[in-house]
N, C-alpha and C positions, 0 to 999 in steps of 0.2 A: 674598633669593630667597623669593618665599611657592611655591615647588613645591614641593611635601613627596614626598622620593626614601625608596620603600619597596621594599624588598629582602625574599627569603625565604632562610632559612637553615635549616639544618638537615636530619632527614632527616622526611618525610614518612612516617609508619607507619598502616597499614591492616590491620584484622583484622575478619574477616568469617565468617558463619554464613548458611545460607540463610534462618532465621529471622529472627536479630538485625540484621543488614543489617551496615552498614559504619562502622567506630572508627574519625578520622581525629585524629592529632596533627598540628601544626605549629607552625612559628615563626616571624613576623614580624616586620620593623624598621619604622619608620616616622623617617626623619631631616629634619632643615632648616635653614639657616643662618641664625640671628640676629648684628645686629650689636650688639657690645657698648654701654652705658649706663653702665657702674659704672667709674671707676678705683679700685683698690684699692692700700692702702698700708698695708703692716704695720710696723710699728715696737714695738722693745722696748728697754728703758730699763734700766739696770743701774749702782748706785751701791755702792762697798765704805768699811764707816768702822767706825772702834770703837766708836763709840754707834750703836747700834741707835735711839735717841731723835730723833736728825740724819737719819737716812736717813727715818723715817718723817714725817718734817719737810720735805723734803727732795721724796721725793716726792707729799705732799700740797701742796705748792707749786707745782708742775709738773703735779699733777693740775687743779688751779684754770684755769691758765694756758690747760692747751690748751681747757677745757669754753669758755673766753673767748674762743676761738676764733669759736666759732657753727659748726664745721665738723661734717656728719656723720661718729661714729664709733662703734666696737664695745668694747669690754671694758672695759678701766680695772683690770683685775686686778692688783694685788699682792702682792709676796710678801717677806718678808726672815728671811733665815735666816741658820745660824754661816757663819762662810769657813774651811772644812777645806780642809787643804791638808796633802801628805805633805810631814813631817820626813826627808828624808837620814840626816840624823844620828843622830837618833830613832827614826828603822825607825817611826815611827806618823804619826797622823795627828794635828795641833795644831788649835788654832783662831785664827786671827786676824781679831778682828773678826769684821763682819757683812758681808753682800749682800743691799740689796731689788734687786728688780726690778718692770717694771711694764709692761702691751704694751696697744697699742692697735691696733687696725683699720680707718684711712677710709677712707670710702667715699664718692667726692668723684664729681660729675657733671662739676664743670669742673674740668682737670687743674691750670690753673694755681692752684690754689687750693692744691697741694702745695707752692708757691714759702711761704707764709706758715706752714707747719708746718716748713718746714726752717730756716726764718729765727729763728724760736724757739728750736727746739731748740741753732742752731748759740749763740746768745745764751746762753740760760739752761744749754747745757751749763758754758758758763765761769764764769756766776755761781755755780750751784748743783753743780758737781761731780763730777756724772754723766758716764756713756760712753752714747752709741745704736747700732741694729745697725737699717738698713732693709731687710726683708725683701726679697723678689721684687716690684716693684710690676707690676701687671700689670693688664689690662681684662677685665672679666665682663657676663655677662650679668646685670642684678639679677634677684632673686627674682622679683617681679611679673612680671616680660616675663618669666621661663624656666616659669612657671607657664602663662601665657596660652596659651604655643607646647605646653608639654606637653598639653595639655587638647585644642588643636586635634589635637598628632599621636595622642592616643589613639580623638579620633572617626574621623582618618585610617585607624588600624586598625580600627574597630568596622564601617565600609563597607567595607572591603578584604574583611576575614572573613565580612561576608555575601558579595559579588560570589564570592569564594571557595566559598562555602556550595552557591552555584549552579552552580560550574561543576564543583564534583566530582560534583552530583548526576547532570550532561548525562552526563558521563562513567561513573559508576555504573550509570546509568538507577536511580537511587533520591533520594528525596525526604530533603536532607540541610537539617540545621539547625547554629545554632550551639550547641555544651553549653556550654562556660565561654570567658570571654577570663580571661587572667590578667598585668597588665603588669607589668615587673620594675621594679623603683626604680632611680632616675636616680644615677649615683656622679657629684663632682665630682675634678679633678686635685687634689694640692698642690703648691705652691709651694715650696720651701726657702729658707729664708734664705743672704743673700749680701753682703752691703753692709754697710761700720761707717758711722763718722761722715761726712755729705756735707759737701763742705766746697766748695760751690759753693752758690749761693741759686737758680740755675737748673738744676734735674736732669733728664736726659733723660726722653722719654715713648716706651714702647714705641707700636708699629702697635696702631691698633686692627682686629684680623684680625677677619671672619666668625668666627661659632662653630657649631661644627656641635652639634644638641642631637638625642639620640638613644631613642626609646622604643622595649624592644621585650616582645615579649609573644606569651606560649603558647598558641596557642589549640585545641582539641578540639570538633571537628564527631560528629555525633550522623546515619547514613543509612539509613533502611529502604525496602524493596520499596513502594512505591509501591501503596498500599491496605492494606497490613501494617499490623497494632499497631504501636506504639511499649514 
């Protein structure tokens, strides 16, 4: 949908002097449906062994593997630390062994391209002796396009707040301008993780739904008597 649906919220305050003329607040939305671009696929990788030597072995070998991919993705972080775990018996807490771990983020255009990251992983889990956990896969808008749409909904409001400008002035009978637009920054969702190991090479793919992308923003009109100082 390129109709960008702007709403007002909030309450409208006015304070006025026969000098100073009229202090308008408000709030604006300005929304619009983009369709998604990005399939998203988090994955994180978790290996336990007595050599800390192995795991980092282990997963720099599976680090390799997936870069040999060619597939886009985000992180590559790892971590390996002791494996505490409460003793019963001991009333404390021991150590056995280690845990790396190691999480990644693609971000694939074409969904089947996730069939080649599970077929690895479902592989080299066996060879190399790791466990996977696949997050929420889900579809986003990428950065680029949610930038583009943001920029167009903030001009959305920049004319709103004038046409605005104008009609509180008809209404005032004072000559009203804009003082400041102020837009609030964009929050995205998160996801939770939910899924271990897939153990199919064909994994389902959600809908790609519309996404609604929403900017909104405070604005403050500046009205005086018409001929008055400012």
């Amino acid at each position: 949908m390129k109709t960008a649906l702007i709403t007002l919220t909030g309450i409208i305050f006015l304070t006025a002097t026969a000098l100073a003329g009229t202090k308008i607040s408000d709030t604006v939305t300005a929304s619009r449906y983009a369709k998604p671009d990005t399939y998203v696929i988090p994955i994180n990788v978790k290996i336990k062994s007595w050599d800390e030597g192995k795991i980092l072995t282990t997963l720099s070998i599976l680090d390799e593997k997936i870069r040999n991919l060619k597939l886009p993705y985000e992180g590559g972080n790892y971590r390996v630390e002791e494996n505490r775990i409460w003793d019963t018996t001991k009333k404390r807490y021991v150590t056995e062994g280690y845990i790396g771990t190691i999480h990644y983020t693609f971000k694939l255009k074409n969904v089947q391209k996730q069939n080649e990251i599970f077929t690895l992983l479902n592989e080299e889990s066996k060879q190399l002796g790791f466990q996977y956990t696949v997050g929420s896969p889900h579809w986003e808008v990428s950065q680029s396009k949610r930038q583009k749409v943001i920029s167009e909904l903030k001009k959305a409001l920049i004319r709103k707040s004038l046409k605005e400008a104008k009609e509180f002035g008809r209404e005032l009978k004072e000559a009203c301008t804009v003082e400041s637009i102020s837009f609030n920054p964009f929050s995205q969702p998160i996801f939770p993780l939910y899924r271990s190991n897939v153990k199919t090479l064909s994994a389902p793919v959600p809908a790609r739904t519309f996404q609604r992308i929403s900017v909104k923003a405070n604005v403050k009109f500046s009205c005086y008597k018409r001929g008055g100082k400012r």
